[in-house]
N, C-alpha and C positions, 0 to 999 in steps of 0.2 A: 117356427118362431122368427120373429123381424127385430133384429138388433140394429138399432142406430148408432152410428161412430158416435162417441160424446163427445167429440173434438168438434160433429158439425151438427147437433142436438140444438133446438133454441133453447134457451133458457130463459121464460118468461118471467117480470115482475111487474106488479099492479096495485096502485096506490090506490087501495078503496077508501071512504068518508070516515072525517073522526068521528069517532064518539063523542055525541057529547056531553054524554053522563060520568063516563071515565076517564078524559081528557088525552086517551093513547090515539096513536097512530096505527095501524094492521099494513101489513106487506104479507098478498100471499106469494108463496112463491114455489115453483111447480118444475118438475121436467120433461120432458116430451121426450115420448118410443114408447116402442112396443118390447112386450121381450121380456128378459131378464138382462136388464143392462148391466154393466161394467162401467168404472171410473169412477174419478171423484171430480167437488167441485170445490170453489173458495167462496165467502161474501167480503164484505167490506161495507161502513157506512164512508158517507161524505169524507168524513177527515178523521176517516181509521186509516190502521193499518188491514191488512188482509188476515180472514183467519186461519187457523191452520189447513188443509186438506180434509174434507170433508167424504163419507163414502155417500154415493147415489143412495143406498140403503140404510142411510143412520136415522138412531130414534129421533123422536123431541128434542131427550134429554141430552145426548151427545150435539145437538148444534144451538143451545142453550150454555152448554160449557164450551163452545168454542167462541161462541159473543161474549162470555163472561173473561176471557182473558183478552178480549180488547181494552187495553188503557183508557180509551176516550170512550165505551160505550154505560151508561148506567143500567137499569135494572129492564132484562128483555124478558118476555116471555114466550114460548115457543108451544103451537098447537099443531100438533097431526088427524089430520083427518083420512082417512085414504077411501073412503065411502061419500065425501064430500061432491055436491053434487058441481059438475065441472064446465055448466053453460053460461055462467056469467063471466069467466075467463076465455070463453070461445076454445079450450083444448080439441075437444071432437073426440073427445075420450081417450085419449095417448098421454092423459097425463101423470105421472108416477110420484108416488107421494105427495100430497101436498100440502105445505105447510103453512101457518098462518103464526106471521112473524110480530109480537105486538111490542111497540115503541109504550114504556112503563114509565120512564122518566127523560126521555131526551124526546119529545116528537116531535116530527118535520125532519127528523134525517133520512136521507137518501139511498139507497141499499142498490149496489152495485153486485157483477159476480163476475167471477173467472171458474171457466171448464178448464180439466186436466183428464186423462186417462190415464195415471200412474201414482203413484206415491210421492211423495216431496215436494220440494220447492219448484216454481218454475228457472230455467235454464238460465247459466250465468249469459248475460248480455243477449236476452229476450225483449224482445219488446211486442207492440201492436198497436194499431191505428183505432180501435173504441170503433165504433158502427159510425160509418160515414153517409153525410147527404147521399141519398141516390143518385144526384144531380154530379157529385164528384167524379172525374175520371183521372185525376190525379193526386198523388200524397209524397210528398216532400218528406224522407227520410229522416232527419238530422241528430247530432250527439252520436257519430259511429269515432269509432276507434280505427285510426286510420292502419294498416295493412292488415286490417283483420278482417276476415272473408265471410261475409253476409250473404244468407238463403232469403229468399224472399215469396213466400204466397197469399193470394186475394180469393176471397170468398165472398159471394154474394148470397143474399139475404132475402126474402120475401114474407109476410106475419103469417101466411099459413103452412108453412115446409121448415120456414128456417134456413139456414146457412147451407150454401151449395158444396160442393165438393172442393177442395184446396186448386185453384188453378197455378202452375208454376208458372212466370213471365219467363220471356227468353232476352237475354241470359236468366238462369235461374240463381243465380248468386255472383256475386259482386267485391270488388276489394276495394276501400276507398284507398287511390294511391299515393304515397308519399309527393308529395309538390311545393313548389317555392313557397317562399311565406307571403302571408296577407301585408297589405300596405301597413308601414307603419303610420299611425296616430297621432294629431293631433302638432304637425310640425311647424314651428315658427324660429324665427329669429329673432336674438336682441341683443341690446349691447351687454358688452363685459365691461363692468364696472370697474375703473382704473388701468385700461389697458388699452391700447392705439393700435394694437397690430394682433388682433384676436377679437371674436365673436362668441357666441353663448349659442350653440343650438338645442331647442326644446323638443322632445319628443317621445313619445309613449309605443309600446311595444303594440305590434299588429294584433288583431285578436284571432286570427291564427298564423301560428308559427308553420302550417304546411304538414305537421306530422312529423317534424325533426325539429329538434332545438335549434334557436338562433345560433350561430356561431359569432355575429359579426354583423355590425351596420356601417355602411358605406355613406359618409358624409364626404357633400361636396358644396363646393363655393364659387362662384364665380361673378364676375363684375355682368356678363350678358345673361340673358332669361335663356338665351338657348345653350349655356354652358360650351363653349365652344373649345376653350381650354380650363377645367376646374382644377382646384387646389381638392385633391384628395385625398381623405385621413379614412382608414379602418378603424373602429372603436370593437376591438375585441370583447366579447361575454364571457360567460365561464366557461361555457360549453368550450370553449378556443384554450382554456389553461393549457400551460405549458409545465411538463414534470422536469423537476432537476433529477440528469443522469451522471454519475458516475462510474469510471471504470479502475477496474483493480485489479493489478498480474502480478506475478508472479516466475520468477527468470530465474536460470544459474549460466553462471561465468567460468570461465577458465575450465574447462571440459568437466564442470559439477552437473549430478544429476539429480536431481529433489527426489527423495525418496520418504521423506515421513516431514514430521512436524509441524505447527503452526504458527497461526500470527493472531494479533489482536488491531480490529480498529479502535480507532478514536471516533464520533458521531459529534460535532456542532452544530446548534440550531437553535436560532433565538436568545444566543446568547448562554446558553447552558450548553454543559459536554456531556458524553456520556462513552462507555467504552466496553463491548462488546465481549461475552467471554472468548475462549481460545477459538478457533476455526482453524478445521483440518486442511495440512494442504492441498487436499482433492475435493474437497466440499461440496457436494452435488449443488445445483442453485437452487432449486426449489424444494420446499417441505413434502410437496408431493413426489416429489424423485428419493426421498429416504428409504421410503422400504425398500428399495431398490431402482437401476437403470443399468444396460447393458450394452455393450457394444464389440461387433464381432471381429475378430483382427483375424486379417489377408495373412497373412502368410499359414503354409499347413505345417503342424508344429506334430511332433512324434514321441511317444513316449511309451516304455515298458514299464508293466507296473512293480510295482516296489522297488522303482528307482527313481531318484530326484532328478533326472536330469531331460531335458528338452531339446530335442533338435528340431531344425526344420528341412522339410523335402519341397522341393529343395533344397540346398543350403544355401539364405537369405541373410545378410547381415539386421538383424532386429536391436542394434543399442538402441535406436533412434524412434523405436516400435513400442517395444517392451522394457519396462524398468521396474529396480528394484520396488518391492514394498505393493506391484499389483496384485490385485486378486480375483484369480483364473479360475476359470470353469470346463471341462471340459467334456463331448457327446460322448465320451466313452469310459466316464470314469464311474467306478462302482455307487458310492453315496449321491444322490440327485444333489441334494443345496449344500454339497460340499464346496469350500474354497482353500483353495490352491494360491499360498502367497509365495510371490517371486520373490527369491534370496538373492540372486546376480545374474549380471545378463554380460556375457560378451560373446563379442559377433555375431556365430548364427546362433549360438546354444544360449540354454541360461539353465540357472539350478534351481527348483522349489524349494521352500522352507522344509516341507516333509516327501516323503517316499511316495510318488502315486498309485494308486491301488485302481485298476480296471482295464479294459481293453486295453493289447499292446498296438501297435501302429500308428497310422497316422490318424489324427481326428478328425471327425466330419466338420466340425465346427469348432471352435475356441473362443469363448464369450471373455472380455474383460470387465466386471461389475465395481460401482461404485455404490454406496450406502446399505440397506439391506438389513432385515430383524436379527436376532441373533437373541443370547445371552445377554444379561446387564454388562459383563466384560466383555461382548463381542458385536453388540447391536451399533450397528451404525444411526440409529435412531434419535432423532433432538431430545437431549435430558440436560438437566441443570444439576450442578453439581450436590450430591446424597451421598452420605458415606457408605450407606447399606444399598441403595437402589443405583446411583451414578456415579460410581468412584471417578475421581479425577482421570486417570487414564482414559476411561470412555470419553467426559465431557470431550476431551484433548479432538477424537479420532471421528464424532460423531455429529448429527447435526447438520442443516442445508446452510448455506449461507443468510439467507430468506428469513429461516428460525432463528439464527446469531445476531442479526440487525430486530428483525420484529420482537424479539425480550427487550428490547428499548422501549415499552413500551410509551412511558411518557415522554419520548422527542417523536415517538411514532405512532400515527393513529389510525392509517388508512392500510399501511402495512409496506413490502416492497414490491417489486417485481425482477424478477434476475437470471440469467440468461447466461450461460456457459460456453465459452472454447475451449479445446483442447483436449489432451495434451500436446505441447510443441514438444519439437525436438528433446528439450533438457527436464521435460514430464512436468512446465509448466502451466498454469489455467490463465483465461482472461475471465473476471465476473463483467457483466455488466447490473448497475443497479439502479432500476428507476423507483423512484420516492414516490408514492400514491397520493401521500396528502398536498394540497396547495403547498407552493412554492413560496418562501418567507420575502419580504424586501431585498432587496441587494443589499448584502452584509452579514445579513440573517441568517440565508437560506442552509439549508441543508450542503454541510459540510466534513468529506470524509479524509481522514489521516492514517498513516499506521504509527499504530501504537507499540508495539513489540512485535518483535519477525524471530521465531526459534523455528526456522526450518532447517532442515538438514537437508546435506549430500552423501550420496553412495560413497563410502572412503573417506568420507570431508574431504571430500577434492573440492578447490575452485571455492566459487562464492555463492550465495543466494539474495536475492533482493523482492522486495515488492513495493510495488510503486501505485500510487491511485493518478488519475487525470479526471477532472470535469469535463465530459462531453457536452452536456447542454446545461446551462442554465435555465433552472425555472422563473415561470412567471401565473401570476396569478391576476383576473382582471376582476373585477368586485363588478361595477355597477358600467354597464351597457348603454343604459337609455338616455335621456336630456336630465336637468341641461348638461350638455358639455361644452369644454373649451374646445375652439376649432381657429386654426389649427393647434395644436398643442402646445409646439414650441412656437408660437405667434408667424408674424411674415405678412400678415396681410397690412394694405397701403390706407394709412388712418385718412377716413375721410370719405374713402369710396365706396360705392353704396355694392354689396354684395347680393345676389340671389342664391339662395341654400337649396337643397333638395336631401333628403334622405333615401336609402333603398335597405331593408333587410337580408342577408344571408342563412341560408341553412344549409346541407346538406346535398339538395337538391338545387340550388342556384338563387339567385335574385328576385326580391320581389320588385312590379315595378317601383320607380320611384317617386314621391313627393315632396314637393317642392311647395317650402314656407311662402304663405300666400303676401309677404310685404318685403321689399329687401330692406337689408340695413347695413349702415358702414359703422365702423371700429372708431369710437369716437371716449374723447377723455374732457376734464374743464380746460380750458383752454389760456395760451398763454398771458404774462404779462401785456397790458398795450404796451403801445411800442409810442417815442418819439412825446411824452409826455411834460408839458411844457407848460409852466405858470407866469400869465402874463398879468398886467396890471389895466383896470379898463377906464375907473375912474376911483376918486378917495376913498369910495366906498366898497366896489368891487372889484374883484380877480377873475381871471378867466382862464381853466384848465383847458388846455387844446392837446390831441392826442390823437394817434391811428390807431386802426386796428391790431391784433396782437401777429406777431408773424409766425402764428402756431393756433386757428383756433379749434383747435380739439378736436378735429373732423368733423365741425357741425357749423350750422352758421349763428353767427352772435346773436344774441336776440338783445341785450341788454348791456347797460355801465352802470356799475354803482361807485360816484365823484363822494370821499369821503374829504373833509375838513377838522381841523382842529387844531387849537393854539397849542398842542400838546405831539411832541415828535414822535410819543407811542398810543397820539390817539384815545386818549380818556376825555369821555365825555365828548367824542366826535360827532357829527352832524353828517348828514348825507345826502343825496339826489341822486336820483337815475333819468340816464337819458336812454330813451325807448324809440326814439324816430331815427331810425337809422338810415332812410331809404338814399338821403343826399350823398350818401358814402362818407371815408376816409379824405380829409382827418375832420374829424369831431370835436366840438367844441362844447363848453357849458359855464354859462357868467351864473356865478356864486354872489351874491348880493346880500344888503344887510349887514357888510363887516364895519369893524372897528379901524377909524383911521391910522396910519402907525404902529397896528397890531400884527406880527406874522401869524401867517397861518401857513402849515405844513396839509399841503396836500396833496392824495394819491388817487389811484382810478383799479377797479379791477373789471374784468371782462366776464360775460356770462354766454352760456349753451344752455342746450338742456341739458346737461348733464350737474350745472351748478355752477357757482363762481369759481374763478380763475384766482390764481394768486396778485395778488397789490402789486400796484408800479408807484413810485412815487417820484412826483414832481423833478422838472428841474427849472431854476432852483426848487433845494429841497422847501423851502417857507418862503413869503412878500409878503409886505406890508401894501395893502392897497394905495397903487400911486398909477403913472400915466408915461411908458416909455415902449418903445418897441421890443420884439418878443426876441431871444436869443436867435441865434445861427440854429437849424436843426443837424439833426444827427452828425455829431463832430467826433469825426474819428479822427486817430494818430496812429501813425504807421512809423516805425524805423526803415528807415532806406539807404544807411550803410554805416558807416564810421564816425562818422563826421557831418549825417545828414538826417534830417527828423522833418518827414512831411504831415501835414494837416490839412484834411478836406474836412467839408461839411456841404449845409441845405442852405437854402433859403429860408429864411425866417416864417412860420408857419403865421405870422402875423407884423406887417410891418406898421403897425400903431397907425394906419390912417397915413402912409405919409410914404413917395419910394425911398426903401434904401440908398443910400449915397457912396455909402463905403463899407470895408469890412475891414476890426482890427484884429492883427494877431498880435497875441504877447505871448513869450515863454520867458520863463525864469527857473531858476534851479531852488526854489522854494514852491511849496503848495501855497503860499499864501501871496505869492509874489511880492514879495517883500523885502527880498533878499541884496546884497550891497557889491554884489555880481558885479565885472562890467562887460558888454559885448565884446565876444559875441553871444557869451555864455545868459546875458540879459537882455531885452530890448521887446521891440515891437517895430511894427510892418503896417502902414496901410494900403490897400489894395483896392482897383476897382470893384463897382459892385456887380458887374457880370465876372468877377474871378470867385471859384469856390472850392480852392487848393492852394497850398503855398507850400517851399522846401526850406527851411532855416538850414543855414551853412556854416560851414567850421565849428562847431560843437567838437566836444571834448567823449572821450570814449570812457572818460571817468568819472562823469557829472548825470546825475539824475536831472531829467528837463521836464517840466510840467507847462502843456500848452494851454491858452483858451483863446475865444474866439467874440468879439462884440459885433454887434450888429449895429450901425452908425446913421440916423435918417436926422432931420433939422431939429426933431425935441431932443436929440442926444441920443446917448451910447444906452444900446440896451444892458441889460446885465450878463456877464461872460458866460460863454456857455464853455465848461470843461471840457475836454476831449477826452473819449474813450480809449484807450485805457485811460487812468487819470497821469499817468506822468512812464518815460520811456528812456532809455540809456542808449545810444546811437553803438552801435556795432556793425561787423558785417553780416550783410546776411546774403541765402540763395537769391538766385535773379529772380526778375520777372516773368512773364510768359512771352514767348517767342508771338508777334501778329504777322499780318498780311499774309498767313499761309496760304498757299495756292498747290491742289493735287490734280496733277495731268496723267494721261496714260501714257507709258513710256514708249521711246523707239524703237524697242525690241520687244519679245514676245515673254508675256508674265514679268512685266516690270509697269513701275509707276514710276514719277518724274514728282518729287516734292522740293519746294524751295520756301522759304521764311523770310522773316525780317529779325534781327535784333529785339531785345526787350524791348520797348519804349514806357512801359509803365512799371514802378518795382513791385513787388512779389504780392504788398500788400493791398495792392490794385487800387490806390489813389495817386491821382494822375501828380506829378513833382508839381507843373504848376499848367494850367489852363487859363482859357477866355473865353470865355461860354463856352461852346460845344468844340472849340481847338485845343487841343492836347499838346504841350511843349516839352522838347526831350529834358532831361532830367542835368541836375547842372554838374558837369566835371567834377569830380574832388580834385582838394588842390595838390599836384603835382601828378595829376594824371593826364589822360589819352582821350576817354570816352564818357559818354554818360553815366552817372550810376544808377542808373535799372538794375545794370549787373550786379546791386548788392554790396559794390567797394570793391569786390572781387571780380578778376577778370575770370569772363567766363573761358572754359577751357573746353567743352565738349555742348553737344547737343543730342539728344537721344530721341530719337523716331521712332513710336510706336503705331504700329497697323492693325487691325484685326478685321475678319470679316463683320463683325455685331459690331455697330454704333454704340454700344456699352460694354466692347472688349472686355467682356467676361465669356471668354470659349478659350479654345485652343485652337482655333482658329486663325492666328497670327504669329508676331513676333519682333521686336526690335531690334534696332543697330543706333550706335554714335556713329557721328561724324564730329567736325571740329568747324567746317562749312558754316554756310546757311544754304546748301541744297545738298542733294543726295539720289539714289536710283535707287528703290527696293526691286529685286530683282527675286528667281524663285515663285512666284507666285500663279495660281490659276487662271489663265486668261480667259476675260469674260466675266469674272468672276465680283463682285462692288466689293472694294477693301477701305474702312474707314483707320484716317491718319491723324494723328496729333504730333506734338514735340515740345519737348520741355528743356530749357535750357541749366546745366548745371556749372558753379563752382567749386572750388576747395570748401566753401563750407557746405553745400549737399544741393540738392534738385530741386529745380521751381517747381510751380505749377504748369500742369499741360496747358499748351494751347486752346482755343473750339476746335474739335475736331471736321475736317471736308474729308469727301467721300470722290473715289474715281473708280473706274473698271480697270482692271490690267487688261494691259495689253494683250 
């Protein structure tokens, strides 16, 4: 007899002509050998499922009721013939049953099969490759389960033999191995809406993580493409959670030894308590340590039976070993799961609760047990208190730590974990307890107290305490992927254009990284303009002139929108934008079409991409279209001591067609200058028009002074321009900045040689008074010595800061005063470039630093 494996059996099928009187389709289908074969096989139409395991030797009727429990097949009919003549199938007469499969109501479906030579299903994470091109000499595996180890064989095919024998490849089986993860997905950058110093990074998880969960993606930032130094954040996943742990001991003082009792925690979480029943004070930690755990004690202990009492050989002092309330096991004693509880222990001896019964001498061994079955009064086993099953006493004695916390169930859902020392010297434990479930917010989280402490000591000697500490705070990380803020807590410089990259973490290392293919900088709507200035052009119109904002949102302007109206909050305003920016700063736009004699208040705001900027409004704030030159610009006022009030300003952003001639100052101790003052508390000053600073003198240290400033050409005085702040009280203040610093390397070795000049400008760094680009020292007060740079205060020190960084931010430097204007920093690394500044101080506190120069030490 010639038996074919049915594993490498063809298994032919052959779509013969429909009928087409009866509208079916026919499938015969046949198997090939000789013999009395073995095995089963499967069918399947197009978009079945498979049928159950079929035997090589079934009737009709059985593969008739196996098409009949396919879902998707309708009404089949099944013909055997086994006398069927077998040459239009080309078998060569090796064909064994053969069946004629007829398609009754679905025809045109396709009939598939799978061989088996056993009973059942095919094997969990089975697969195969279908009858490949002959032409193929490759097949691409894919969908494995990565460390799980794959056999692999190829059999080839020919239509008159059928399938060769199984060839193994070498290697004959294979593991796909754990590896870094696949590049993350889809990565870009964009701005974060409302924020100047932070970025948005986009990105989707690799589509494979490697065979280990993500832990973590490493986002980075930097101003170069080649990230030379990047700003680097970890974006933790869950796989990275972090468990809140807790620890909780248990101590006796003043020579107590814990011998029985227990305590109760307190459990907060979420804002709910909960409180734990009693826990014994040996409490195994885990539910699986209750039916028992044991441990063998050193020293060899001696005993005669039916006597309570225990020595050791040698004689060992055991307080420190053995204490009261354990319970003893020993290799020689008569009852096997007898225990033996300690009554007293001193020095080397100690007493049993009862009389031992078994071997006298010494023992092989002496186990110490904690938890353990027993009796409902004797089981050391987790029960909840029953008057009939768990008397109180038990709950007291019984139970893991593990089982005491996890009856919580509702603050606990994933359970604990916990972990035992001990006993210390005074038969104390430490528990440690880590909490399974995700870690709450800070505030929330998981939070452990004692609630009542009823432990005792041998004798009630001394005292007992238990104490918890948090070892680790939990944390819990929700969502991994884009967008996120980067960096978290901001830092990055608005305006500068960043390149990002992503890399994923797993287990196995980094994948590489990608890098968002556009940079982008941190960008917000961008400031107020600046220097905004309503001037008169003729009766009819006005002409807003104005800079750029000195903030614009780390993007470039693209737009102004010049709002108008006779209304100071702008009802029924009118508007223009000006869009040509290329001529630059400052800007200008004639408003036309007004009414003669009519104010109009008008403001300007600045635009980015990001949107409009907040309104700047005019100054003045409204005019009436008329025809004069445009105020002084940017008119600041500075206090410059007691008795001194200086005022700078610009150049008129518009001198009306005509050069300036003059400039006036007025102060007066009214906002409206109107006041019945007399100097010096009142007046004005005219000045040439290359002067754009002045210092008003002898003022009063008890009068509010409010300055302004006209702009003077042959049509007349423009209208005042206020000074920033609007009005100032003369007091003393810190100096000005020390100039002319010069840093040499010193005459000796690790020293520099710095010298300075005096202030010459006051603190608030407008010059007392100038002539075009000449600077004039600042005028005496009266009844003094020196200029007031110094604030009215004579300065009394100067203070010399060095560090190796030009933005001494290290610890790489350090200060000294002097009272000079030079000094020798000495100490220092020669060779080494140390940048130097100095600030001058008086009684009332420290200027500003100088610019800092840079030298080598010596």
């Amino acid at each position: 007899m010639e038996m074919m494996d049915p594993l490498l059996s063809r298994f032919s099928r052959h779509k013969m002509a429909k009928d087409l009187v009866d509208q079916w389709d026919s499938v015969i289908v046949s198997y090939l050998g000789t013999g009395d074969l073995p095995g089963h096989y499967r069918l399947k139409y197009s978009a079945s499922e498979w049928t159950s395991l079929i035997p090589i030797h079934a009737t009709a009727d059985y593969i008739k009721n196996a098409f009949d429990h396919l879902s998707t097949v309708g009404d089949v009919k099944v013909i055997q013939n086994d006398c069927a003549d077998q040459s239009p199938v080309r078998t060569d007469g090796n064909c064994v049953h053969p069946y004629e499969v007829q398609f009754m109501s679905n025809p045109g479906l396709y009939l598939a099969s799978s061989i088996g030579n056993a009973s059942g299903e095919l094997p969990v994470n089975y697969g195969h490759s279908g009858i490949l091109d002959h032409s193929t000499d490759t097949f691409q595996i894919t969908g494995l389960i990565t460390g799980t180890e794959y056999f692999v064989a190829i059999s080839a095919r020919n239509s008159l033999h059928g399938l060769s024998k199984r060839m193994l490849p070498s290697p004959s089986s294979i593991t796909p191995p754990r590896q870094a993860p696949g590049i993350p997905q889809h990565v870009n950058l964009d701005v974060n809406s409302g924020y100047s110093d932070s970025l948005l990074v986009n990105f989707d998880a690799p589509e494979s993580a490697g065979g280990s969960e993500i832990l973590f993606y490493r986002v980075e930032l930097d101003p170069t493409p080649s990230f030379d130094s990047p700003i680097v954040q970890d974006f933790e996943c869950s796989a990275s959670n972090k468990r809140t742990e807790w620890e909780i001991e248990s101590s006796a003082g003043g020579d107590g030894v814990i011998n029985g009792g227990s305590f109760r925690l307190e459990l907060e979480v979420d804002g709910f308590t909960s409180l734990t029943s009693e826990i014994p004070y040996d409490a195994v930690a885990l539910s699986s340590n209750e039916t028992g755990i044991s441990e063998e004690l050193i020293p060899n202990f001696s005993l005669t039976s039916n006597s309570k009492s225990v020595s050791t050989i040698p004689p060992i002092d055991i307080e420190e070993v053995l204490f009261p309330g354990d319970r003893l096991r020993f290799s020689g004693q008569s009852t096997r799961f007898k225990y033996y509880e300690v009554q007293s222990v001193t020095g080397t001896s100690a007493i049993l609760g009862e009389a031992f019964i078994g071997d006298d001498g010494v023992q092989v061994s002496t186990t110490r047990h904690y938890g353990g079955r027993g009796t409902p009064l004797s089981s050391r086993i987790h029960c909840q208190y029953d008057e009939n099953l768990c008397p109180l006493d038990s709950e007291l004695k019984s139970g893991s730590l593990q089982s005491k916390l996890e009856d919580l169930s509702l603050a606990i859902q994933r359970g604990v974990f916990v972990d035992r020392d001990g006993p210390n010297n005074d038969n104390g434990f430490i528990w440690r307890v880590t909490f399974m479930d995700d870690a709450y917010p800070q505030g929330s989280d998981y939070t452990l107290r004692i609630h009542s402490n009823s432990l005792t000591t041998f004798g009630n000697q001394g005292s007992v305490h238990v104490s918890v500490n948090l070892l680790n705070s939990g944390r819990t990380y929700t969502s991994c992927t884009g967008p996120l803020v980067m960096p978290s807590l901001g830092g990055l410089v608005k305006g500068l254009e960043y390149h990002g990259r992503v890399s994923a973490r797993n287990s196995e290392g980094y994948s590489l990284p990608v890098q968002a293919s556009e940079s982008v900088a941190p960008m917000v709507v961008p400031g107020a303009p600046t220097g905004v200035t309503l001037d008169v052009i003729s009766a009819t119109e006005l002409r807003v002139i104005f800079g750029s904002p000195s903030d614009n949102g780390g993007d470039s302007i693209t737009q102004y929108l010049i709002q108008w109206s006779t209304s100071i909050d702008f009802v029924d305003a009118q508007s223009s934008t000006l869009d040509y920016l290329a001529g630059g700063s400052p800007f200008f736009k004639n408003i036309d079409g007004l009414v003669t004699g009519t104010y109009y208040f008008v403001r300007v705001r600045a635009k980015n991409s990001q949107g409009y900027g907040i309104s700047q409004m005019s100054t003045p704030a409204s005019l009436n279209p008329h025809q004069k030159p445009s105020p002084p610009s940017n008119v600041q006022l500075g206090i410059t001591s007691n008795t001194l009030l200086t005022i700078g300003w610009g150049v008129p952003l518009s001198d009306g067609g005509d050069s300036i001639s003059k400039y006036r100052v007025e102060w007066d101790t009214k906002p409206s200058f109107t006041s019945s003052s007399y100097p010096p508390n009142k007046g004005y000053v005219d000045v040439g028009s290359s002067v754009t600073s002045h210092t008003v003198q002898l003022l009063s240290s008890q009068k509010s002074y409010y300055l302004r400033v006209f702009a003077v050409n042959t049509s007349g005085s423009s209208v005042p321009q206020l000074a920033t702040p609007g009005y100032a009280i003369p007091s003393l203040q810190v100096p000005g900045s020390p100039h002319s610093l010069q840093v040499l390397p010193g005459s000796s070795p690790g020293t520099i040689e710095v010298t300075w000049q005096r202030p010459r400008v006051p603190h608030h760094t407008i010059s007392c008074f100038n002539e075009g680009p000449t600077i004039k020292e600042c005028p005496t007060p009266y009844g003094g010595s020196l200029p007031a740079s110094d604030g009215g205060d004579n300065i009394h020190e100067y203070e010399v800061e060095y560090n190796e960084r030009s933005d001494f931010f290290s610890g790489g430097g350090g200060r000294k005063t002097c009272d000079g204007v030079s000094t020798v920093i000495s100490h220092l690394y020669s060779g080494r470039t140390y940048y130097v500044r100095v600030l001058a101080r008086n009684a009332i506190g420290s200027g500003k630093y100088s610019a800092d120069m840079s030298a080598n030490a010596t």
